[in-house]
C-alpha positions as CSV (number, residue, x, y, z in Angstrom):
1,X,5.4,-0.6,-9.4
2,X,5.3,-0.9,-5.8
3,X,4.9,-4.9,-4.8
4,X,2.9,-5.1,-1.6
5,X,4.3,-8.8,-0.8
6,X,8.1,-8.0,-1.8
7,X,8.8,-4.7,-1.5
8,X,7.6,-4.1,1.9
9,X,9.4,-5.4,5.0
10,X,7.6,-5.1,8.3
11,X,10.0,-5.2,11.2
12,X,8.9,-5.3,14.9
13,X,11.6,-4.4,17.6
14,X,12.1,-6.4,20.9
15,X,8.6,-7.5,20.8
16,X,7.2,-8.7,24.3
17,X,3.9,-10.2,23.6
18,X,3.4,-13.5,21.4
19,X,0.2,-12.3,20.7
20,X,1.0,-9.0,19.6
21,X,3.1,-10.8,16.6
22,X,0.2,-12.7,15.9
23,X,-1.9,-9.8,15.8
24,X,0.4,-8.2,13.7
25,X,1.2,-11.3,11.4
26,X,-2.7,-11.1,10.7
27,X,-2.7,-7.3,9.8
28,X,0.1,-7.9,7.7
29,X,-2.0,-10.7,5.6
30,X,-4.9,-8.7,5.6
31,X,-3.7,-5.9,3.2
32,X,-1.4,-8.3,1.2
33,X,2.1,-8.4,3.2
34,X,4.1,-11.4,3.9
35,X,7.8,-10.6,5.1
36,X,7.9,-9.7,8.8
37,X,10.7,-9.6,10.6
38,X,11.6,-9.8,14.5
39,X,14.7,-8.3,16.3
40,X,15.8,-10.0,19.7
41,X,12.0,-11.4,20.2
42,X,11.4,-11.2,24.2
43,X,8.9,-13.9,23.6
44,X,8.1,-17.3,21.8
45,X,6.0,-17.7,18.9
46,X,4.0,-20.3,20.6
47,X,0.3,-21.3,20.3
48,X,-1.2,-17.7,21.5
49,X,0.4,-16.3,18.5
50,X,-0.7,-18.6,16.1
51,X,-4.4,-18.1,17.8
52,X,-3.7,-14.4,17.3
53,X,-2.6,-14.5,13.7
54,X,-5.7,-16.8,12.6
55,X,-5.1,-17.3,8.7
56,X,-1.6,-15.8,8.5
57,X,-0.2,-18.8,10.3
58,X,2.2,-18.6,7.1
59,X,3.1,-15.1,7.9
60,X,4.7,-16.3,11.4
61,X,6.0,-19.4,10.3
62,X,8.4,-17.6,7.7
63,X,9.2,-14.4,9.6
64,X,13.3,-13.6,10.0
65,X,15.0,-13.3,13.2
66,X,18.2,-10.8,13.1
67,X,20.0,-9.9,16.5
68,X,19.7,-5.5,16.1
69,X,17.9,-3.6,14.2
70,X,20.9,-2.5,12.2
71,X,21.2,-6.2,10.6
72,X,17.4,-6.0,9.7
73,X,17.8,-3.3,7.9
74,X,20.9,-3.5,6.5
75,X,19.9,-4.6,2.5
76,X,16.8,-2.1,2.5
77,X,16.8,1.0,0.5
78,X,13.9,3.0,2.7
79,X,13.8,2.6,6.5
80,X,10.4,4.4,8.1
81,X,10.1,4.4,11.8
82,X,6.8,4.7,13.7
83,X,6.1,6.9,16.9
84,X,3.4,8.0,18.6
85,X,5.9,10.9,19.6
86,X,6.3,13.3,17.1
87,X,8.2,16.8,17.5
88,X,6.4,19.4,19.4
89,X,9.7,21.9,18.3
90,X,10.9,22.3,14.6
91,X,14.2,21.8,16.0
92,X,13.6,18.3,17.0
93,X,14.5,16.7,13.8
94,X,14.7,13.2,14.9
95,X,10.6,13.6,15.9
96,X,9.9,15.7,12.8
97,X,7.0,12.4,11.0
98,X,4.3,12.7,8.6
99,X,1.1,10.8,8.5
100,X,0.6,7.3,6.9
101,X,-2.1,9.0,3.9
102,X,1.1,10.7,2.9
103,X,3.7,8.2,3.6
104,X,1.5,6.0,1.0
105,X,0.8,8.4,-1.4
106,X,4.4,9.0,-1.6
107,X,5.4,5.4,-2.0
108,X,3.3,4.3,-4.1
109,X,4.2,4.7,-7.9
110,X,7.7,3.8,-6.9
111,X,9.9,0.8,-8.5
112,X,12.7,-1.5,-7.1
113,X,12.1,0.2,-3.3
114,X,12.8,-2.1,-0.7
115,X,10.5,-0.5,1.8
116,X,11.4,-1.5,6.1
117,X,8.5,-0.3,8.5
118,X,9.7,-0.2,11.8
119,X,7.6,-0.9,14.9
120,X,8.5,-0.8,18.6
121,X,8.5,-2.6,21.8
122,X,4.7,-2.8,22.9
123,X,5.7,-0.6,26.1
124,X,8.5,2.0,25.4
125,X,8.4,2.0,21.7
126,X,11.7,3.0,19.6
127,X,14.9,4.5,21.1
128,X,16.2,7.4,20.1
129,X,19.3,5.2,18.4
130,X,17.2,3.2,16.5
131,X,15.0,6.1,15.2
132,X,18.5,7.6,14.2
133,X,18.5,4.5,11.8
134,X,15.5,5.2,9.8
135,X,14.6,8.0,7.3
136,X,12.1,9.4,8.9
137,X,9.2,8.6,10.8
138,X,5.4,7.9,10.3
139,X,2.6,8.6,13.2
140,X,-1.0,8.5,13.4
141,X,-2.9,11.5,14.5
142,X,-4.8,10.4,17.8
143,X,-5.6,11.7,21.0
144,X,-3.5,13.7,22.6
145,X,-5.1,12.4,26.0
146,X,-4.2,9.1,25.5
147,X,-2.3,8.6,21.8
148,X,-0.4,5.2,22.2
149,X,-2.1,2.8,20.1
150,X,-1.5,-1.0,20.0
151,X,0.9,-2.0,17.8
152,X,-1.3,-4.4,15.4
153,X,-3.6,-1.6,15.2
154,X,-1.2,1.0,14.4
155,X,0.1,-1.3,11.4
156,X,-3.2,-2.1,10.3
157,X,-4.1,1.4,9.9
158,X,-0.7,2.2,8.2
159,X,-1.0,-0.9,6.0
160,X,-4.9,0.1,4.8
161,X,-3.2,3.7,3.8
162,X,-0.5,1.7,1.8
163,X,-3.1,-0.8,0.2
164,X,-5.7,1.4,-0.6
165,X,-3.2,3.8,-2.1
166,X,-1.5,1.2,-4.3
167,X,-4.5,-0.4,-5.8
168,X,-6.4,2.6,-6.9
169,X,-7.1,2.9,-10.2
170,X,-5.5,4.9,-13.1
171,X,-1.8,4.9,-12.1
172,X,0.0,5.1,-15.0
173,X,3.8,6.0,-14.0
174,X,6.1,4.5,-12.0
175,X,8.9,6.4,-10.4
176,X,12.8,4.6,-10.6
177,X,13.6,5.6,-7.0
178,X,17.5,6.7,-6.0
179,X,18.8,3.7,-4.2
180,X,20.1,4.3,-0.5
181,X,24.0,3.9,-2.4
182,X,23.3,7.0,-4.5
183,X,21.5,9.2,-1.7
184,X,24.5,8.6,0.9
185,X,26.5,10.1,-2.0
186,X,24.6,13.0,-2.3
187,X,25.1,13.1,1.7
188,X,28.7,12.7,1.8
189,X,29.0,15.5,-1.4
190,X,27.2,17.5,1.3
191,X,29.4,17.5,4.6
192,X,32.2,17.6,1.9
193,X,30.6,21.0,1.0
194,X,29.9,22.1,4.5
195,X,33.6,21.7,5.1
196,X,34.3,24.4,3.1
197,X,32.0,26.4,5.4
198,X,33.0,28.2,8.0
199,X,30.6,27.0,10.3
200,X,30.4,25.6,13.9
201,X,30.6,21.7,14.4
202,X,27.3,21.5,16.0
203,X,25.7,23.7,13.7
204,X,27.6,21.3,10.9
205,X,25.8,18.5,12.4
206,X,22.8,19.7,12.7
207,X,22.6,20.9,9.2
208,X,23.7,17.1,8.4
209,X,20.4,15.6,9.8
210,X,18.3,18.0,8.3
211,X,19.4,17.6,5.0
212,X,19.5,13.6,5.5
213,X,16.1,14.1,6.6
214,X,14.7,16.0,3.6
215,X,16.4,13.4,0.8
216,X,15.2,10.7,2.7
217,X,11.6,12.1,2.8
218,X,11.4,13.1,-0.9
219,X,11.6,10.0,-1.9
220,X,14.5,11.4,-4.9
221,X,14.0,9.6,-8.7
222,X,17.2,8.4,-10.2
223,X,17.4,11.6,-12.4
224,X,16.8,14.3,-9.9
225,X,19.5,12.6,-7.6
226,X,22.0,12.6,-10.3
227,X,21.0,16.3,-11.0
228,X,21.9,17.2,-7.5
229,X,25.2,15.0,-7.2
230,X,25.9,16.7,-11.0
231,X,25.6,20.3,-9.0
232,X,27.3,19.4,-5.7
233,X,30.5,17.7,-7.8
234,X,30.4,21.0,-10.0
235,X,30.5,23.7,-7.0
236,X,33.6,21.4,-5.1
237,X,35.3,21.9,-8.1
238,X,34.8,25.9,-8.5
239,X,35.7,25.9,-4.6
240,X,38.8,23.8,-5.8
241,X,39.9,26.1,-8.3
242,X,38.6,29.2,-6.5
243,X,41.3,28.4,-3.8
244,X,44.2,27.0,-5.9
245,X,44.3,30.5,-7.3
246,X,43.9,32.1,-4.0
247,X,46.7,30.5,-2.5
């Protein structure tokens, strides 16, 4: 069963307003969160912030600092980054996000998930590098006229999909999840495969990120990712063989 207070990890890039943290810290205790964490703050966690987070004072006071992204993430097993940019072309992989009712929905019958939620610098957001670092994205349908929402409000609507989806009634499975260890295998068994191929590097790469994409946002069980390495391992061997005796 998904735990609200230790599963999930809220992580806020860069952020540039103490106030914004506060805000967020309060969103965070509102729907039952607790572990923030903050890469290279550009501001204090002074009195403003502790004015914004009201009664998650607590929230603040035990938030981690790390130095990149890449450290904050580094011992979760599902990275999800937030944009109000998503991909106007199928081929824009990096932008390809779904919305938080179904990021929920998805996460929430599963079992030793550590969950990261990404956020971004109050004015530019997440760079392209660091949305390379998550598994996919998350954004909320706004307007297209204006559809940059503040971050604490962003989270707050993401966290309400998360809480309200994890606290219905009537759940009665819970899903062992493929840890991050046995996905990058599956990963590696695929450009292993593709090496086989005759195709082009870019198109190799290409093919890469999509796949990486699609195991990341299918949320794989334990079973069904050992079904898939149990396939790829098989076909490197027939290729093995297959070429032995064509040699």
């Amino acid at each position: 069963m998904l735990s609200l207070e230790e599963d999930l990890v809220i992580i806020f890039v860069e952020p540039e307003h103490e106030g914004n943290i506060g805000s967020l810290a309060r969103a965070m205790k509102n729907f039952g969160l607790k572990r923030l964490r903050l890469v290279n703050p550009k501001t204090r966690l002074g009195d403003y912030a502790k004015m914004m987070a009201a009664d998650a004072v607590d929230v603040l006071g035990e938030a981690l600092t790390f130095r990149s992204l890449d450290e904050a993430i580094r011992d979760l097993d599902i990275v999800v980054g937030t944009t109000a940019i998503y991909a106007k072309k199928p081929s824009n992989i990096r932008r390809i996000t779904i919305f938080p009712e179904e990021f929920a929905s998805k996460i929430r019958n599963l079992s030793n998930c550590k969950i990261g939620i990404v956020f971004g610098r109050e004015s530019s957001g997440l760079t392209n590098s660091e949305l390379d670092l998550c598994d996919f994205t998350v954004t909320i349908p706004a307007s297209q006229e204006y559809p940059v929402l503040n971050v604490a409000i962003a989270a707050a609507i993401i966290f309400y999909e998360i809480h309200k989806s994890t606290t219905l009634e009537g759940r009665v499975s819970y899903t062992p999840t493929a840890s991050k260890d046995i996905r990058e295998k599956i990963i590696q068994y695929f450009n292993v495969l593709m090496d086989e191929t005759n195709l082009q590097n870019h198109k190799k790469r290409l093919a890469l990120k999509s796949f990486r994409s699609i195991i990341s946002r299918s949320f794989l069980s334990v079973k069904e990712a050992y079904c898939i390495l149990t396939v790829f391992h098989r076909l490197h061997q027939l290729i093995k063989i297959f070429k032995s005796k064509t040699n």
